[in-house]
C-alpha positions, 0 to 999 in steps of 0.5 A, a space after each residue: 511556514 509549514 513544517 516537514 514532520 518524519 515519524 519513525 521508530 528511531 531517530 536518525 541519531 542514537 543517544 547513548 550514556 557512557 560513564 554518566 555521560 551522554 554521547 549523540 552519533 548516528 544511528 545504524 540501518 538503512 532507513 535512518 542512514 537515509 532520513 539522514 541525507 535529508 540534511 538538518 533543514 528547519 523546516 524538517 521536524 524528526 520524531 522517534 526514539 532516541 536509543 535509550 529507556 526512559 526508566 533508565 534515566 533520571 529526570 536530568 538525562 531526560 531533560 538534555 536529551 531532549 534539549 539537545 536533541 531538538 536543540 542541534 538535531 531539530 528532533 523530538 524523542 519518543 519516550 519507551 520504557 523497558 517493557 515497551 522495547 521489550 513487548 513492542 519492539 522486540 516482540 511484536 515488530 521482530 516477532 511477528 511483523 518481521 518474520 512474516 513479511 519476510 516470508 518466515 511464517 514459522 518464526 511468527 509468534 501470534 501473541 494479542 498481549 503483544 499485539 496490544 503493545 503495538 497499538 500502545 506504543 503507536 498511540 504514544 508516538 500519536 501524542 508526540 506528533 499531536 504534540 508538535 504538528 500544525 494544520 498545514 504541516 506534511 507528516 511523513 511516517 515511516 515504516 512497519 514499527 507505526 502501521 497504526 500510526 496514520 490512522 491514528 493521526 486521522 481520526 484526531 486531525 481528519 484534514 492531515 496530510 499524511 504520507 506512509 512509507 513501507 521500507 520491507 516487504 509487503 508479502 503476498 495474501 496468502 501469507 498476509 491472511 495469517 496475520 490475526 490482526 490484518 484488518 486493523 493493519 490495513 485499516 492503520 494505513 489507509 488513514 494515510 492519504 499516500 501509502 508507499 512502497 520499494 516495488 511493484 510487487 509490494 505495493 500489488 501485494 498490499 492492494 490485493 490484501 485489500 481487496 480481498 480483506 475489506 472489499 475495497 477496489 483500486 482504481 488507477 492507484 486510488 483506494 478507496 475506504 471509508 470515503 477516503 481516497 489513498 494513493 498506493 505507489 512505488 518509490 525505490 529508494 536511492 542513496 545519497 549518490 554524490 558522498 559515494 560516487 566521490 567517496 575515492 576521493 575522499 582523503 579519509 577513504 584513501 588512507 584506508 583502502 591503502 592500509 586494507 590494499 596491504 593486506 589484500 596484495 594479490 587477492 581478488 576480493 568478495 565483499 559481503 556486507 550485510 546486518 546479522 539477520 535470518 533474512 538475509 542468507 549469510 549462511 547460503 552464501 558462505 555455503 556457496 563460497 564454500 562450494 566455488 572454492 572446493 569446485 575450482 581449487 584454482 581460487 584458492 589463495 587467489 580470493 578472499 571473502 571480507 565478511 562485515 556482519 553488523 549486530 542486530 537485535 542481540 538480545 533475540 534468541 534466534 539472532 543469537 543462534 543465528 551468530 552460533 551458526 555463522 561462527 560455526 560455518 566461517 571456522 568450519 570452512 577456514 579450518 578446512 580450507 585455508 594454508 598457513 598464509 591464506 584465510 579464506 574468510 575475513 569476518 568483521 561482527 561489527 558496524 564500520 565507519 562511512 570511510 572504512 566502509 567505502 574503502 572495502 568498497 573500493 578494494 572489492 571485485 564483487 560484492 555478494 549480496 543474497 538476501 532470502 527477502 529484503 525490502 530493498 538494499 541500499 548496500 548494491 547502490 553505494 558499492 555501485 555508486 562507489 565504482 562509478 568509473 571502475 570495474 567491479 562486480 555486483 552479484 544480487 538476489 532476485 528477492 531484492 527489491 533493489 534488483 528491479 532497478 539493477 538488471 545489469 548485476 549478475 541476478 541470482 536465486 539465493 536459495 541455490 547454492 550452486 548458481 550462487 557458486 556459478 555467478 562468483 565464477 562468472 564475476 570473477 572472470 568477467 572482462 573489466 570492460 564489460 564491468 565497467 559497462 554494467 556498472 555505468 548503466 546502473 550510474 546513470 539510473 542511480 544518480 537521477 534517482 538518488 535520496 534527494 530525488 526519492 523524497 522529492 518524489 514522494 512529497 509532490 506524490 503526496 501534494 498531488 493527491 492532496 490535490 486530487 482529493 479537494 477536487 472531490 471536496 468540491 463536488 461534495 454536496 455541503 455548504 452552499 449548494 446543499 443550502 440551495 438545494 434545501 431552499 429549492 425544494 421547499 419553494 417548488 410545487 412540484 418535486 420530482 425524486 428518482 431514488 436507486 435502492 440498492 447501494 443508494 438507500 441502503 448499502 450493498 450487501 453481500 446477499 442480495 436478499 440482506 437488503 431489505 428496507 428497514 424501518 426507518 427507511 420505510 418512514 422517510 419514503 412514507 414522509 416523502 410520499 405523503 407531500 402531495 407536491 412530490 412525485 417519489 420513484 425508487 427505481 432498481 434491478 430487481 424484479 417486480 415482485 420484489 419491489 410490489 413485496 417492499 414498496 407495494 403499500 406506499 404511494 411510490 412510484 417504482 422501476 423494476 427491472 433496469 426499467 423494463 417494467 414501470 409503476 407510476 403511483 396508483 397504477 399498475 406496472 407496465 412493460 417497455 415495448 418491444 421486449 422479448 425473451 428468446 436470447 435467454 436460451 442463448 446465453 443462460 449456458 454461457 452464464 452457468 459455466 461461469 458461474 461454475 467456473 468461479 466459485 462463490 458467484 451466482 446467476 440471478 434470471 429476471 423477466 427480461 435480464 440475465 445477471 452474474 454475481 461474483 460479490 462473493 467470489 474469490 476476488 481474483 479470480 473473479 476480477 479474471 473471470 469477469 474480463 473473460 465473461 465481458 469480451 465474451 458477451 460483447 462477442 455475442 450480443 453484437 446482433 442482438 439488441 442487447 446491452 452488457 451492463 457492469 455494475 458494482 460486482 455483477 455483470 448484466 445482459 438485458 434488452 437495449 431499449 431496457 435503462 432506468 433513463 428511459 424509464 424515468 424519462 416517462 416521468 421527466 417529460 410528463 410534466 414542468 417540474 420546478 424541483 428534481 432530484 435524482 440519486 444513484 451509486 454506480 454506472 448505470 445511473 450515469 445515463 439518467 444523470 446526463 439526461 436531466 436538465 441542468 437545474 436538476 440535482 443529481 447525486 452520485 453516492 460515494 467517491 468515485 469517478 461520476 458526471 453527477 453535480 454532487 455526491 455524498 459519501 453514503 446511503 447514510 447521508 443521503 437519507 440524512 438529506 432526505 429527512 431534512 428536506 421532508 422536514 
């Protein structure tokens, strides 16, 4: 039966040793928290780290540790030495990945000796899940810690089935750009075959990234590289709904509500519970509580701020500076503030057991959560889930990705002191009614959605695309069709071979002019040529002279132009009839100022066609422009007997009687041929495919969307075809 594998850098339990004694308890943070809820099912394999250096332990240690964890807690532990943590936790995930995908770039530290402890530590984690995955198992990885990882894991077992969740932020291009390492990083997770994230905006983030990095488009979700397909999508993760939507009924949450309720008589509550960490605005907010309570005295010794800040990365030197400054700002603001019988900041530097936890909950009239950035929040959800039929109120940053799920909470910029200031008013004096209302909107959301359902989601993503992918498989041209199509050949006496140049026998090149045949090339057309029984066309948009300049000396037949102009071999090229120029002092304005209008492209004037480029434009702007250019064209060319072609990053006007089906029907109807193939990458191809006969193969090069019988995933292969049918 096939195993659920979860890689993540830590397990969901820590292992400490104390007085030589080793003690398991779960570990801290929201992902592990989460993974947790997913239960201890057998059929739910853990790898990760364990808590604990290996250099620091002896072989003993090692061995318990690694009985009991996969013993109890079904979990396999990734061994880390000191130095690893060192470089490869401490520095290159919280150095550089952390900052920068928070939107700190200041705090990054480009360092390639770190980076190249990240790739180590990937590859160690690589050996554990070689180590324990089989063939039909689903390996789930998560977060920024193992971006490599689902490459990895690809090239050795290249069917896996890989799943790839993002638990922080994907930040804009223009701040993922300053990566020095960002196409090995978008390359690491494009081996997964689903890639997931918290938001809308992480995931446009990551695909834009892609598409201006590697020059790979998305459609409807699927990317694809390197003749994968990859499926980006948004899961926001929930929580485990049931355990804090009955927290107050737990007999453990009510004892200790009512010692905390003791200490609390009388004041209205704000709760702010977070990890100590730069992200997340601790200090704007205890500024802004500040400024609520110089602003409107009348709270004072009325309210109450319980500040939780769990410890994070303590041995991080702007973590520890971090602290100075939350220290400072709380006995600056009590020292100033509070009376003999009145502190106005409670403040907890430490983690809180499930129960304590839920009843601060409990207790609380709003919960205060302004992070700068953060991936999610899980903390809005259980204090949601926590007043389920209660008032209280949440007030969350806009910066969130929680907040996209949660517009009944008051919503705020976290960088504005005084709107921050503005909403704890606010909440403070909202009527209970309308709390309870707010509140059971974001119930009845939170409870369809909770861990189970996420993950759920996520896995019947991940079968899908599985699904959508093997659908490709078959089409592919291998195993018994291409043994047919080989054995059809050679048994024909008359073959003929309709080949498109650019994108099919060579690959697309960012300069049109790159793309000469090369030698190789030139030699398997002379082979194919050289068989009296085959009829070669090479067909293409370019110009005659062009293609006379390439294909001139073989005994090729060739379509210039989109078909505008032919050449069957041994004759001289000929023109479709009826053709004219006189649109083009119509339309070659339009096409220069988009050309000018969009950086980077250019526009080609061919004998009887006008073509826009904008393969080398800013691909935004170009993907804008192009919108543009297209409503404009189809507007304009309704009367004239024209065709708008759109091909792979070009945009193309010629005549309507202009197509390489047209022109290749000249050859179709010349004569019975036993053996036809024809080959081509892109949309203008799609019409002479639909027009061959059904014994006929057709080829589309690469995984796409396609009405041919078959494709191949590049130039490369079908050459590979070709050289061995001509042998």
């Amino acid at each position: 039966m096939a195993n659920l594998i979860l890689v993540s850098n830590r397990l969901s339990v820590s292992v400490e040793k104390r007085k030589s004694k080793l003690e398991f308890k779960p570990s801290m943070g929201g992902l592990a928290t989460g993974l947790s809820s997913l239960g201890q099912k057998d059929r739910i394999l853990r790898i990760g780290w364990s808590g604990l250096a290996v250099d620091e332990l002896g072989r003993e240690d090692r061995r318990e540790i690694e009985t009991t964890l996969k013993r109890e807690y079904h979990s396999i532990p990734v061994e880390l030495t000191r130095e690893d943590l060192e470089s490869f936790y401490y520095g290159f995930c919280n150095n550089v990945i952390w900052p920068l995908f928070h939107y700190f770039p200041s705090y990054t530290t480009y360092d390639n000796s770190l980076w190249e402890s990240y790739r180590r530590v990937n590859s160690i984690y690589l050996e554990k899940v070689l180590e324990a995955a089989g063939p039909e198992d689903m390996i789930w990885i998560h977060d920024y810690q193992l971006m490599l990882l689902p490459a990895l894991i690809r090239e050795k077992f290249p069917d896996a089935q890989i799943g790839f969740f993002l638990h922080i932020p994907f930040p804009s291009f223009e701040v993922f750009r300053l990566l020095p390492w960002r196409t090995e990083i978008l390359t690491g997770l494009l081996g997964a075959d689903l890639i997931g994230f918290h938001a809308y905006d992480y995931a446009r983030h990551f695909i834009s990234s892609v598409r201006r990095l590697l020059g790979v488009e998305n459609n409807m979700g699927y990317v694809r590289h390197e003749q994968r397909l990859s499926r980006v999508d948004v899961f926001p993760m929930g929580i485990d709904y049931k355990k804090y939507s009955g927290a107050l009924s737990n007999s453990g949450v009510q004892r200790e509500m009512n010692s905390a309720a003791r200490e609390l008589q009388g004041l209205k509550v704000i709760l702010s519970v977070d990890r100590l960490d730069y992200t997340k605005g601790i200090p704007e907010r205890l500024k802004a509580y500040e400024l609520l309570l110089e602003n409107s005295p009348e709270y004072r010794e009325k309210v109450v701020l319980l500040l939780i800040a769990v410890p994070s990365r303590t041995r991080v030197r702007r973590y520890r500076a971090l602290k100075r400054e939350i220290d400072e700002l709380i006995s600056t603001i009590n020292g100033k503030l509070g009376t003999i019988g009145w502190v106005p900041i409670h403040y907890f530097y430490r983690g809180f057991s499930f129960e304590r936890l839920s009843a601060f909950y409990g207790l609380a009239d709003v919960l205060l959560v302004t992070p700068l950035r953060d991936g999610m929040n899980l903390v809005a959800k259980e204090f949601v889930a926590t007043h389920r039929d209660t008032g209280g109120v949440l007030i969350l940053s806009e910066t969130a990705g929680s907040a996209r799920e949660m517009g009944e909470a008051l919503l705020i910029n976290p960088n504005n002191r005084e709107e921050i200031a503005s909403a704890l008013k606010t909440a403070l004096e909202m009527d209970e009614k309308e709390q309870i209302e707010r509140n059971a909107i974001m119930n009845e959301r939170l409870s369809r959605y909770d861990i189970v359902a996420w993950t759920k989601d996520f896995l019947n993503k991940l079968i899908q695309v599985r699904e959508v992918q093997e659908g490709y498989q078959v089409k592919k041209l291998a195993g018994d069709l291409k043994s047919e199509l080989v054995a059809a050949y050679r048994q024909a006496e008359r073959r003929l071979i309709i080949l498109d140049y650019d994108g099919t026998l060579v690959p697309i090149r960012a300069r049109p002019q790159d793309a000469a045949p090369d030698p190789e090339l030139v030699d398997l057309l002379k082979r194919l040529a050289a068989d009296p029984r085959n009829d070669v066309v090479v067909a293409s948009g370019r110009r005659r002279g062009m293609m006379s300049g390439w294909f001139g000396n073989m005994d090729l037949s060739l379509i210039a132009c989109h078909g505008a102009w032919f050449k069957p071999k041994g004759q001289k090229w000929q023109l479709i009839e009826g053709l004219n120029n006189e649109w083009k002092e119509q339309l070659l304005p339009i096409f220069e100022l988009f050309k000018d209008r969009t950086p980077g492209s250019t526009v080609e004037e061919k004998e009887y066609a006008l073509a826009w480029h904008f393969r080398n434009a800013e691909p935004e702007l170009a993907a804008l422009r192009a919108g543009e250019f297209k409503d404009i064209l189809f507007s304009v060319t309704g009367d004239l007997n024209l065709d708008v072609l759109e091909g792979k990053k070009v945009l193309e006007v010629k005549h309507v009687n202009v197509s390489k089906a047209n022109a290749a029907s000249l050859w179709l109807s010349r004569e019975n041929w036993q053996f036809i193939l024809a080959a081509g990458d892109d949309s203008n191809d799609e019409a002479l495919f639909a027009q061959l006969p059904d014994t006929a193969y057709s080829i589309k090069i690469g995984i796409d969307i396609f009405e041919a019988r078959a494709y191949l995933e590049s130039s490369t292969q079908l050459r590979q075809l070709l050289d061995e049918i001509v042998k």
